[in-house]
N, C-alpha and C positions, 0 to 999 in steps of 0.2 A: 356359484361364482357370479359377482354382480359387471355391466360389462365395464365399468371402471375399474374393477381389479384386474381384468384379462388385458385392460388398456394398459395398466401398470406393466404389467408383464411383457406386454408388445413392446411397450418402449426401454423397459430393460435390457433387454434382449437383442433388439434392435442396434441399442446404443453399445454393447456387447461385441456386435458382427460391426460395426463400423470402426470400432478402435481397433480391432484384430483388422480392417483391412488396412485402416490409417498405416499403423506399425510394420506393414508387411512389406509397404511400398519400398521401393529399391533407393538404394543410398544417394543417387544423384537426384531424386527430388526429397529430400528429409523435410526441408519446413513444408513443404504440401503435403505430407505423409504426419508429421507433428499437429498441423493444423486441422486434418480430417478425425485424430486418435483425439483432441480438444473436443472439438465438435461432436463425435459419438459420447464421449463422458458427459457433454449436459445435455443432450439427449436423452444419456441410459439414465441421467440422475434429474431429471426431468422431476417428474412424480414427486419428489422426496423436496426438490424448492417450490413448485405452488401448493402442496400443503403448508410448509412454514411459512410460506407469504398469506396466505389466505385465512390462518385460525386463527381464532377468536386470541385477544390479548390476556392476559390474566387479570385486568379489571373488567373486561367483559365478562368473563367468567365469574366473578366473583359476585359482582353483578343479576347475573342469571340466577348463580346459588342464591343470591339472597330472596330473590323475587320468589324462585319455586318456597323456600321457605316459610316467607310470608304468608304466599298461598297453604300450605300445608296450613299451617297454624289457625289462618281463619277457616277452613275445614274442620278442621277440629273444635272449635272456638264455637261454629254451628250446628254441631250435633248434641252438646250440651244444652 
């Protein structure tokens, strides 16, 4: 396990124990009980928005395919 996945985990989990306390808090403070259960969900869902903000677009990608391709080809292209 790399410690970026056990990081995943912590803040899962984390954000997990935060919305179960958000939700628990007693009915005369609700919006500060609402706003802590907010707060542990982008927490727990942390991980899963800076992946999609941070990969590659699909013309980077596309991109890259064609480069590695390129290269393959002249590889091949120099052993003939």
């Amino acid at each position: 396990m790399t410690m970026g996945s056990f990081m995943t985990y912590v803040l899962h989990f984390s954000g997990l124990l935060v919305v179960i306390l958000g939700l628990s808090i007693k009915p005369k403070m609700k919006v500060l009980g609402l706003v802590i259960a907010v707060s542990g969900f982008l927490l727990g869902t942390s991980p899963v928005w800076y992946s999609a903000l941070t990969q590659p677009t699909d013309e980077e990608m596309y991109e890259a395919w064609r480069e590695q391709q390129r290269l393959h080809q002249e590889r091949m292209d120099n052993r003939q």
